[in-house]
C-alpha positions in Angstrom: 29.6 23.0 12.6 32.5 23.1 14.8 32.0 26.9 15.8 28.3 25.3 16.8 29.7 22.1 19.2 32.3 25.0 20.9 29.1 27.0 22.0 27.1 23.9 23.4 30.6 22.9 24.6 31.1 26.5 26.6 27.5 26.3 27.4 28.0 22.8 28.8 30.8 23.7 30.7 28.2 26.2 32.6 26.2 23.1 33.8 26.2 21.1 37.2 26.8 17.6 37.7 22.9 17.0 38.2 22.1 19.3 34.6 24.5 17.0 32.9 23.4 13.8 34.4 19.1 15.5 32.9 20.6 16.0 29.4 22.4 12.5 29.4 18.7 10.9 30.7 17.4 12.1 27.7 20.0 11.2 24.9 21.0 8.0 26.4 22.1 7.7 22.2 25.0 9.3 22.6 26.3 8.4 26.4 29.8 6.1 26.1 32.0 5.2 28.5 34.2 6.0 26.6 33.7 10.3 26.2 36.8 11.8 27.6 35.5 15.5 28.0 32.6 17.8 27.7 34.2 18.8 24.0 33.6 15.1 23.7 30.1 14.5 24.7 28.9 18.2 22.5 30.2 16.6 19.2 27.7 13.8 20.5 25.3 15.8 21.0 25.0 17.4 17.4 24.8 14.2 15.4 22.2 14.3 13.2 20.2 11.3 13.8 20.3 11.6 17.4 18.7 14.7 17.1 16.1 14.2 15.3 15.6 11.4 17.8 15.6 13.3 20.3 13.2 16.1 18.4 10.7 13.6 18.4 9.8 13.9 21.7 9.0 17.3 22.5 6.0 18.6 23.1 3.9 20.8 20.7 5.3 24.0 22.7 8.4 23.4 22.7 8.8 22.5 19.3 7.0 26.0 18.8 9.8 27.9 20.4 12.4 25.9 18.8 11.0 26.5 15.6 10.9 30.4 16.4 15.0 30.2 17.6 15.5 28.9 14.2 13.1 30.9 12.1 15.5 33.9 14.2 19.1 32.4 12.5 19.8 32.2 16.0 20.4 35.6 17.1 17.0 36.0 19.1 16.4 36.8 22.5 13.9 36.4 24.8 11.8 39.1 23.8 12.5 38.4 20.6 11.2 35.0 20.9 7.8 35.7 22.7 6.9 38.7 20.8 7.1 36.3 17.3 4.9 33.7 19.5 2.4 35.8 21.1 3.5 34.1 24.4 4.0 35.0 28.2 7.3 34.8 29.7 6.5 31.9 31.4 5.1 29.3 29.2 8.1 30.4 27.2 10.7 29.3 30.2 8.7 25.7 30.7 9.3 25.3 26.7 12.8 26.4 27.0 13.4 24.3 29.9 12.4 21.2 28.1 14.8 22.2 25.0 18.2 22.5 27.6 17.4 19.4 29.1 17.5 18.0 25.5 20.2 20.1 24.8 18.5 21.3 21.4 18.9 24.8 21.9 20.7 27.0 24.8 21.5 30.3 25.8 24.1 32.3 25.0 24.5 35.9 26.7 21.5 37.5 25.8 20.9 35.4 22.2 19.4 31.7 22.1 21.3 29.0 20.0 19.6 25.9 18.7 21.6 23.1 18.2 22.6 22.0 14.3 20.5 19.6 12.2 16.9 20.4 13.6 14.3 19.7 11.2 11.5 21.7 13.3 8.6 20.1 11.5 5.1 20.6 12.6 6.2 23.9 14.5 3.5 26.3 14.8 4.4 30.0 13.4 3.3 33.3 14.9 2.0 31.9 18.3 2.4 29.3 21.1 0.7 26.0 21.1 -1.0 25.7 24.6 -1.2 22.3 26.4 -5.4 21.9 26.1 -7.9 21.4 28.8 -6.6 18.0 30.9 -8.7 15.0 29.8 -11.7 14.9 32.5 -11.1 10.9 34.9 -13.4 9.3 37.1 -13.1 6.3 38.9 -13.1 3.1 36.6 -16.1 1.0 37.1 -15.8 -2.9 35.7 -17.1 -2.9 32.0 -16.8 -6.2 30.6 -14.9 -6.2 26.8 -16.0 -9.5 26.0 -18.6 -8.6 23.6 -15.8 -6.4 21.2 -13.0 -8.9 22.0 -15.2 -11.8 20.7 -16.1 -10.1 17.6 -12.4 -9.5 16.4 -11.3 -13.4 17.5 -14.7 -14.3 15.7 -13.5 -12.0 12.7 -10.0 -13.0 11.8 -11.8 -16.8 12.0 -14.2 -15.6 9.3 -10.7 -14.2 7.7 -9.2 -17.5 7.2 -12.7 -19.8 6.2 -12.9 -16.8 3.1 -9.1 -17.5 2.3 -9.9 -20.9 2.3 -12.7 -21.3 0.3 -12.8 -18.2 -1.8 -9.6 -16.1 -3.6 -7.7 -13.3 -1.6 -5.3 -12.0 -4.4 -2.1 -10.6 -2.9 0.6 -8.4 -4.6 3.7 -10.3 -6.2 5.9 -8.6 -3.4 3.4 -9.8 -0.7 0.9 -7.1 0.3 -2.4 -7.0 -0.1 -4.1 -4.1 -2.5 -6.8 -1.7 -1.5 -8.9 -2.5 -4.3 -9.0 -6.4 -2.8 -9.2 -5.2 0.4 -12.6 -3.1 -0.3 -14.1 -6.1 -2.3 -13.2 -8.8 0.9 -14.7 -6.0 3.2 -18.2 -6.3 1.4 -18.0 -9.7 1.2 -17.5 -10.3 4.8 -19.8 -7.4 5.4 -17.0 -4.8 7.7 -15.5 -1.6 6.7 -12.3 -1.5 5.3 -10.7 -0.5 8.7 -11.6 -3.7 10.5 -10.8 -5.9 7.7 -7.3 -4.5 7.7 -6.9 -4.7 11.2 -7.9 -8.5 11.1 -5.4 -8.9 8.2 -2.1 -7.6 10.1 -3.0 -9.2 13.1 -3.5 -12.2 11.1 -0.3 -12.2 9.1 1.8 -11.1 12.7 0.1 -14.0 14.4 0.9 -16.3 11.5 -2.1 -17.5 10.5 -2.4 -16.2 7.1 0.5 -16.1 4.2 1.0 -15.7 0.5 1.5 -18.7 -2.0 1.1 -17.9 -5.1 0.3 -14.9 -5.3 -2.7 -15.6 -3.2 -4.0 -15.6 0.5 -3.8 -19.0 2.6 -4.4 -20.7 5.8 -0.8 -21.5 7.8 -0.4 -24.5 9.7 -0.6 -22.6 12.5 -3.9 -21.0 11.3 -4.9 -24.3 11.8 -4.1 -24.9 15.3 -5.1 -21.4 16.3 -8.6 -22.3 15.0 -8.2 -25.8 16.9 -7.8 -23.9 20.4 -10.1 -22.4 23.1 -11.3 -19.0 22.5 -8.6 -17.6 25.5 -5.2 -19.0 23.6 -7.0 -17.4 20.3 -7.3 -13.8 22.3 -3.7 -14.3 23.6 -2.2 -14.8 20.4 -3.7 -11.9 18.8 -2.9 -9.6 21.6 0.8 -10.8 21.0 0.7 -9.9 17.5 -1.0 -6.7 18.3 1.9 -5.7 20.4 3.9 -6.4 17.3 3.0 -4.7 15.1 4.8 -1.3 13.5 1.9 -0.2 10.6 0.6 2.9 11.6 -2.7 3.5 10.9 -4.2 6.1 8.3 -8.0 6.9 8.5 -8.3 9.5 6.2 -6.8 7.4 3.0 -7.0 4.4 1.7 -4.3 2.3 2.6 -3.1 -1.4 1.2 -2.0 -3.7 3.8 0.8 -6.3 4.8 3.8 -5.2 3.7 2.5 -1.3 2.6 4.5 0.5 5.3 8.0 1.3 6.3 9.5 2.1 9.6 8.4 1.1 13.3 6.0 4.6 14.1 2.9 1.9 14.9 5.1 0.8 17.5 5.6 3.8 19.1 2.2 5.0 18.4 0.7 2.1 20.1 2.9 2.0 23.2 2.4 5.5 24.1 -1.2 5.2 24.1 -1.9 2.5 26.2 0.5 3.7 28.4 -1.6 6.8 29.3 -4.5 4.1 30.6 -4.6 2.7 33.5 -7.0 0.7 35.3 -7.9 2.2 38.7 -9.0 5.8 36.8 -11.2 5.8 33.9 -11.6 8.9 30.8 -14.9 10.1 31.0 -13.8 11.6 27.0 -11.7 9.9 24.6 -11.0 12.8 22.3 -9.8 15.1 25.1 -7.4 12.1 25.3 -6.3 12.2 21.9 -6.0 16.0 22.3 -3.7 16.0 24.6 -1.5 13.1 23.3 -1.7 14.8 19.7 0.0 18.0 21.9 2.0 15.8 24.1 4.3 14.3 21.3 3.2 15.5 17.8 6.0 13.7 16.1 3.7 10.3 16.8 0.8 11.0 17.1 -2.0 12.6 15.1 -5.8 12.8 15.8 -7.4 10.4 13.6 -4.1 7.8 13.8 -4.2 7.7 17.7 -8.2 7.1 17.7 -7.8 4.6 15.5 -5.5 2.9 17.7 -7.3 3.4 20.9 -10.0 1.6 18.5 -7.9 -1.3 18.5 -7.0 -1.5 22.0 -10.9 -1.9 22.7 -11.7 -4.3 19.7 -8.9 -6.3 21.7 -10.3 -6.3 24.9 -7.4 -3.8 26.5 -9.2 -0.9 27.4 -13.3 -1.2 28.2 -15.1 2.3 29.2 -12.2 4.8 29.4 -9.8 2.7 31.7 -7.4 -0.6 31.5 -8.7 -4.1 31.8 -7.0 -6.5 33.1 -5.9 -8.2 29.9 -4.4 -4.5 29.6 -2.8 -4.3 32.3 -1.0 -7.4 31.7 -0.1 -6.4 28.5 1.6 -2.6 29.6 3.4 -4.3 32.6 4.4 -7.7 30.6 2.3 -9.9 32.7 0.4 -12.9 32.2 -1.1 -12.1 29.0 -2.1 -16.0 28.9 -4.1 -16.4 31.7 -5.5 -12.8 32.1 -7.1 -13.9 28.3 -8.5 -17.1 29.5 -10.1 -15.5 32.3 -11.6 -12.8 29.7 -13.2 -15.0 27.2 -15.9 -17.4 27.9 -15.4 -20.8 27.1 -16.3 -21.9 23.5 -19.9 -23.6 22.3 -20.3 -26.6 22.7 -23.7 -27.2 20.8 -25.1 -26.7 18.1 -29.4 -25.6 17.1 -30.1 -27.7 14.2 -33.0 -26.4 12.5 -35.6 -28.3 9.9 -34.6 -26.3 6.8 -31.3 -28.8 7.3 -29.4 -25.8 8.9 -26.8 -26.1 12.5 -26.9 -22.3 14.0 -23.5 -21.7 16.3 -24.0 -18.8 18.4 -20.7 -17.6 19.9 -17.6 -19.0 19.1 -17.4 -22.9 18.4 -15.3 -25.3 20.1 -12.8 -27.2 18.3 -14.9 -30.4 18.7 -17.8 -29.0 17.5 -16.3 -27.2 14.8 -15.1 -31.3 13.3 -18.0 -32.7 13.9 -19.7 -30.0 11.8 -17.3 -29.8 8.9 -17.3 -33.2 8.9 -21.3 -33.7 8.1 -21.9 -29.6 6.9 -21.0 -26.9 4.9 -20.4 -23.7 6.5 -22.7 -21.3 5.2 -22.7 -18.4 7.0 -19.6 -17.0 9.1 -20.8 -13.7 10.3 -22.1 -12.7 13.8 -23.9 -16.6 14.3 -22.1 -19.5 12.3 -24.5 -21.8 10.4 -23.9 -25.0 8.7 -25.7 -26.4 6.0 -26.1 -30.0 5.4 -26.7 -32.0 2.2 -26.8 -35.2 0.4 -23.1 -34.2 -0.5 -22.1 -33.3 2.9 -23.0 -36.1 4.5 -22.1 -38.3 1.9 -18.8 -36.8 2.8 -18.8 -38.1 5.9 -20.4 -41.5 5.1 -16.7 -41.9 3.1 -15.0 -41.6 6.0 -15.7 -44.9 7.3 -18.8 -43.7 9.5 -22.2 -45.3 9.4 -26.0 -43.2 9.6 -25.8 -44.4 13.3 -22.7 -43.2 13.8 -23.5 -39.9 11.9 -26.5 -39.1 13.9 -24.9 -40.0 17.3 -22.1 -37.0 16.5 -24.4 -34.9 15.5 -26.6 -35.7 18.4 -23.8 -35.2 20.5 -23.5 -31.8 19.5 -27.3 -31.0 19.5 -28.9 -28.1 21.7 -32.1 -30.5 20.8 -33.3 -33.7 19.6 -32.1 -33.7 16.0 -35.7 -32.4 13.2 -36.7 -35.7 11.6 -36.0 -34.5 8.5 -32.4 -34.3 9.3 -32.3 -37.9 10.1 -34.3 -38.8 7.1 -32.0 -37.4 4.7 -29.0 -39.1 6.5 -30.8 -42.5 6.2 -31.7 -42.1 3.1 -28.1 -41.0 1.7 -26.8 -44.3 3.5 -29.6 -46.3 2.1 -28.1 -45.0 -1.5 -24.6 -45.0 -0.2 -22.1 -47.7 -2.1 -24.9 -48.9 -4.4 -22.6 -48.1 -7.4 -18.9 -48.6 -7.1 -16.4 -47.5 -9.3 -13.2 -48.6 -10.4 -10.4 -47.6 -12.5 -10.0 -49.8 -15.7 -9.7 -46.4 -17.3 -13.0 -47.1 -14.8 -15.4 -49.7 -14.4 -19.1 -48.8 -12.7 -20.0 -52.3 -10.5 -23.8 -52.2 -9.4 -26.1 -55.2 -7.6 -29.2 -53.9 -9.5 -28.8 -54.6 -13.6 -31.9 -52.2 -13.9 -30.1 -49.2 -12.4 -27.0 -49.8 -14.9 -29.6 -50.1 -17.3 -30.7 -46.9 -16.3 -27.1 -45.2 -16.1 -25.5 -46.7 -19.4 -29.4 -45.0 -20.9 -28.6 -41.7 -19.6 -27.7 -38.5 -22.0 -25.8 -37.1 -19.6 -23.7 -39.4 -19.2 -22.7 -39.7 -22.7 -19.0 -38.0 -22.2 -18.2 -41.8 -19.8 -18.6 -43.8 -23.2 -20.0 -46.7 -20.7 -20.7 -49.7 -22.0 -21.3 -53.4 -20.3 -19.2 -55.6 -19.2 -21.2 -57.4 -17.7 -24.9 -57.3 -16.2 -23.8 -55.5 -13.1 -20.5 -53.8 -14.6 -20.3 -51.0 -16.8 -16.7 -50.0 -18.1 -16.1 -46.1 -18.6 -13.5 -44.3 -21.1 -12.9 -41.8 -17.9 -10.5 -42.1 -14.8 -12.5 -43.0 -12.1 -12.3 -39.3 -10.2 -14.1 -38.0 -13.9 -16.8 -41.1 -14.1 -17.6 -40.0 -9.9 -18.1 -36.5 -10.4 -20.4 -37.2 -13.7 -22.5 -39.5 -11.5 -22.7 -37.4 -8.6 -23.8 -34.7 -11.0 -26.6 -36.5 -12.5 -27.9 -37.5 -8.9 -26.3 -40.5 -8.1 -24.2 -41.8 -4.4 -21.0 -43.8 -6.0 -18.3 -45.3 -3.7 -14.7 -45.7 -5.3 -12.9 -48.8 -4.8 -8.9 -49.6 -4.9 -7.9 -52.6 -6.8 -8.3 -54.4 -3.6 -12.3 -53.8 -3.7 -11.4 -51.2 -0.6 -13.7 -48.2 -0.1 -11.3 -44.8 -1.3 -12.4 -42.4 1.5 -12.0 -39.1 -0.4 -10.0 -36.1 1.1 -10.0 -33.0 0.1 -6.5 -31.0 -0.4 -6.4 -28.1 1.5 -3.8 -25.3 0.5 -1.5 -23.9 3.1 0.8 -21.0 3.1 3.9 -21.1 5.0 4.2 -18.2 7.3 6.5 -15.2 6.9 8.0 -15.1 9.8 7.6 -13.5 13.5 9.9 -10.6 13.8 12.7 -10.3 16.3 13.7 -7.2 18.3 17.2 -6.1 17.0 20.0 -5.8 19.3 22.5 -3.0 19.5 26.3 -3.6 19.8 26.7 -1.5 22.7 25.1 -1.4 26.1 23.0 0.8 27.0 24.5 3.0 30.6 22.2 2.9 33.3 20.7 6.1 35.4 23.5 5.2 37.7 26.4 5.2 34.9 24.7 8.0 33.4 25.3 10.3 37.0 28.7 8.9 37.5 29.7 10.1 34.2 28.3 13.5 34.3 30.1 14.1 37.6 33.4 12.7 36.0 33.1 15.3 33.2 31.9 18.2 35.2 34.4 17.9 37.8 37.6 17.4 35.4 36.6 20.9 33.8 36.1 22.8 36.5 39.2 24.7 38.1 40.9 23.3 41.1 42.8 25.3 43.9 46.3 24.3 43.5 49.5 25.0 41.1 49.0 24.0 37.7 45.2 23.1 37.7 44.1 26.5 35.4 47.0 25.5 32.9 46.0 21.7 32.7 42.3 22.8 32.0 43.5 25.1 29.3 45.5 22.8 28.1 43.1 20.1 27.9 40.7 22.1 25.7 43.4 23.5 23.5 44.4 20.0 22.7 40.6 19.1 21.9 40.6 22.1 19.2 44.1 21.3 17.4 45.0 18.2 16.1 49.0 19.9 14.5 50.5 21.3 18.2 52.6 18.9 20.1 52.2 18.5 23.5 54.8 20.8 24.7 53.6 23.3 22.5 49.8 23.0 24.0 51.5 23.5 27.1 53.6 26.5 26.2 50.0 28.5 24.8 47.9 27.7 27.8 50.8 28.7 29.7 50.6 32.4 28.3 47.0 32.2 28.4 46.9 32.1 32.1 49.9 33.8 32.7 49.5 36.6 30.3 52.9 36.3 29.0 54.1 36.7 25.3 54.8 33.7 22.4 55.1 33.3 18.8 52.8 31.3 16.8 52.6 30.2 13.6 49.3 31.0 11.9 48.0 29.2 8.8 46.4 32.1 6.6 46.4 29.9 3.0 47.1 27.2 1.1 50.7 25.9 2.1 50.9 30.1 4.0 51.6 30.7 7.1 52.6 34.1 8.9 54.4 34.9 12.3 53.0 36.5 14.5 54.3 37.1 18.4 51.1 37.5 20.9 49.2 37.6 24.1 46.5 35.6 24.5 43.8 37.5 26.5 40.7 35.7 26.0 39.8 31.8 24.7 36.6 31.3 23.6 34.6 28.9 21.4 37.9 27.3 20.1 39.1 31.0 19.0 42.0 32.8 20.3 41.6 36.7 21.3 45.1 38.5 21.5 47.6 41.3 21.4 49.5 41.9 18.8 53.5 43.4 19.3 52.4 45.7 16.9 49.9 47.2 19.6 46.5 45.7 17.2 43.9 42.8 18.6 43.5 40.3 16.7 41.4 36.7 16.8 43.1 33.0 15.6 40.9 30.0 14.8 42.9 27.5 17.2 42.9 25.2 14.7 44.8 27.0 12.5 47.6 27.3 14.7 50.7 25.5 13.3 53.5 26.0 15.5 54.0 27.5 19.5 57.5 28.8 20.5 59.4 31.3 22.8 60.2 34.8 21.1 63.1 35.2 20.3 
């Protein structure tokens, strides 16, 4: 290791201000204020993690030749290099080039020297990975993305009405398995691709959580499905944007919480970032070609199509090129409004059909979605919504406090149409029935104006588990609660009405189960601050021009000096002074030299040559000899 950061230091030292300032653009990781000399900034360089950062984002080609400097142990050449890659001499130099500018490998006299700690993975063996054939553009023509973009706002709704109304089991630790995500998929009638994609944009948007072990509705489900069809775009775009799962086609893959890392990040981001929206691609897969080539740490083929898949299901990219919901996404613009302007505005009526059926086409408003559940049961949620209604339905809304007038003036509110006769038969006739029994909890009593249809009710087999009995002509005592004696009734046929002690109708609600959110996630902040491009130059000058030798007395001995002391923690400062001394002058001292354990030897020298943080010199005895500069102990005259 430290042999290796004395090359790239001695290699760095070679450099101008404006290669310096290239390599510090790059690994913006390891520029501090606070790096006193080059020495400084190559033990920077060759930390582990910021190498393999920086290894990420080389291009297929260069991660070719850097493979083949390290499959060499470092002592290849040029030749060397393109003979093992079947390469000419100049798609070699444009893959070098990107490596120095990275400062992952170097050269070094005649031999090329990668940098410690590269991993090399993915690098192609025996030959060079060309860029391929450029993916073909024409100029983008305006192709609307509402149809696609609807379909996904219209999906995750479906989502949450089956997490509602039917069981989505969840893991104990939160995430979803694959086995429930294939059986929701057939349920809701989408592969297991979309359904997944629904999901995470669901849970990032926080609209779906776990309780229990189980899929719900948030609160904030709620209001999402309360808004216009715009706000419901917007919010899933935001989600979108956070989102770090990366996507894997080609197995099966549970969801939630079944991924580690933020690659989907950086996966998405560089994608839509090749779009744009004045030039369209006239061939998605020479896209994904060249991405794949452009940074293979990221992307693969069938992960970036799948995300490009997203990016149109959202209504980002339509025919090759950027909307303009995508373009406010890439340049953080008004995501908002650029939404609203893309989605149409939500349905306001309904087709209610004789076969006692309300058909939604398009996405409901929020009115029209209450009015519906209020007097319906949702039915159908796939591409057209449909609402059924029945003698429970709308005795449903009946308990609410609404009369049949009142009933058929919402729903005729809502109509496309005069409402079919037979719908407003069967809400007449549920009112006309409505109340005639009430029930009320001794453990309960059943009340009726008619003694015949008590008669009737106490009579029934069915009813034989309510142990009724008369009280009374028109009152009928039952060993059940009241909720118990108005399910059996409704069961057998019959409209009850609960009543409080206070002979006040009970308007029945039903409980609905909500998760609590897990939380949006936050971008994490470093400690330090990030240097500007300007910083960045200002400090590649400072270190360039410190190093380099100045005209004037004492400048070569200061340099020398200054690097000794970098390479030997044991010397005092007059002693650093007295070596690079010889070493410009050529003059003779005696050193002690650490050959062992608690050993050291005398030997008096003349430095010659310093080099990589090791000491060339001449013996007294007439021999050369090198010293590891850090194992020098002690600098004096001869005697």
């Amino acid at each position: 290791m430290p042999r290796r950061i004395n090359a790239l230091a001695t290699w760095l030292l070679q450099l101008g201000p404006d290669e310096v300032a290239a390599i510090l653009l790059y690994r913006r990781d390891v520029a501090d204020r606070f790096i006193r000399t080059l020495k400084d900034l190559a033990t920077q360089l060759t930390d582990s993690d910021s190498v393999h950062a920086v290894e990420d984002t080389l291009d297929q080609g260069a991660l070719d030749v850097l493979g083949a400097i390290v499959a060499q142990n470092n002592a290849g050449t040029v030749d060397t290099v393109c003979a093992e890659l079947h390469c000419t001499i100049g798609d070699f130099e444009r893959a070098l080039g990107e490596l120095k500018e990275r400062a992952l490998a170097w050269p070094e006299g005649s031999r090329l020297i990668a940098v410690n700690s590269v991993r090399t993975n993915g690098a192609a063996q025996g030959e060079l990975t060309l860029r391929p054939k450029a993916p073909g553009k024409r100029k983008a023509s305006e192709i609307s993305p509402i149809v696609p973009a609807m379909s996904t706002v219209d999906g995750v709704a479906r989502l949450l009405a089956y997490c509602e109304q039917d069981t989505f089991d969840a893991r104990y630790t939160g995430g979803v398995a694959t086995v429930e995500i294939r059986r929701v998929a057939r349920a809701l009638r989408v592969s297991d691709g979309v359904l997944r994609l629904w999901l995470e944009l669901a849970a990032e948007a926080q609209l779906v959580g776990v309780e229990r072990s189980r899929l719900l509705p948030t609160s904030q489900g709620d209001a999402w499905l309360d808004s216009q069809p715009g706000p419901r775009l917007a919010a899933l775009v935001a989600a979108w944007r956070r989102m770090d799962w990366r996507p894997e086609p080609d197995q099966a893959r549970a969801a939630l919480r079944d991924y580690t890392g933020a690659a989907g990040l950086v996966l998405r981001r560089g994608a839509l970032e090749r779009f744009s929206a004045e030039e369209a691609f006239t061939n998605i897969n020479e896209l994904v070609d060249d991405l794949v080539w452009e940074r293979p740490a990221v992307h693969d083929p069938r992960a970036t199509a799948a995300v490009i898949s997203e990016m149109e299901s959202l209504g980002l990219v339509a025919g090759g090129a950027l909307t303009p919901l995508g373009v406010a996404v890439l340049h953080d613009g008004d995501v908002d409004t650029a939404a609203a302007e893309l989605m149409p505005p939500a349905t306001e009526r309904a087709a209610f059909q004789t076969d006692m059926t309300a058909v939604v086409n398009g996405l409901p408003s929020p009115e029209l979605s209450a009015t519906l559940n209020l007097v319906a049961d949702l039915e159908d949620n796939d591409a057209a919504r449909v609402w059924r209604l029945s003698a429970g339905s709308v005795r449903r809304a009946l308990d609410s406090g609404l009369s049949a007038d009142e009933v058929l003036a919402r729903l005729n509110a809502v109509s496309e149409a005069a409402l079919p006769q037979v719908i407003e038969y069967q809400v007449q006739d549920v009112a006309r029935r409505h109340g005639q029994l009430t029930v009320t909890d001794v453990a309960s009593c059943v009340r009726g104006t008619d003694p015949t249809l008590l008669q009737e009710i106490a009579r029934s087999k069915r009813l034989t588990s309510l142990q009724l009995r008369f009280l009374a002509p028109t009152v009928l005592a039952s060993a059940q609660p009241m909720a118990e004696t108005l399910a059996a009734l409704r069961r057998c046929g019959y409209a009850p009405t609960g009543l409080d002690a206070g002979d006040k109708s009970i308007v029945e609600s039903v409980g609905r189960l909500r998760a609590s959110a897990r939380g949006e996630r936050k971008p994490e902040r470093w400690w330090r601050t990030e240097m500007n491009d300007l910083e960045l130059a200002q400090l590649a000058v400072r270190l360039v021009e410190q190093e380099r030798p100045s005209v004037g007395p004492g400048a070569p001995r200061a340099n020398a000096a200054r690097m000794l002391r970098d390479q030997n923690v044991f010397l005092r400062d007059e002693e650093v002074v007295l070596l690079s001394s010889a070493l410009v002058d050529g003059s003779n001292v005696e050193i002690k030299y650490a050959t062992g354990p608690r050993r050291t030897d005398t030997y008096v020298i003349m430095p010659t040559k310093h080099l990589e943080g090791v000491l060339s010199a001449d013996c007294e005895d007439g021999t050369s000899r090198e010293f590891d500069i850090g194992h020098v102990r002690k600098v004096a005259l001869p005697e």
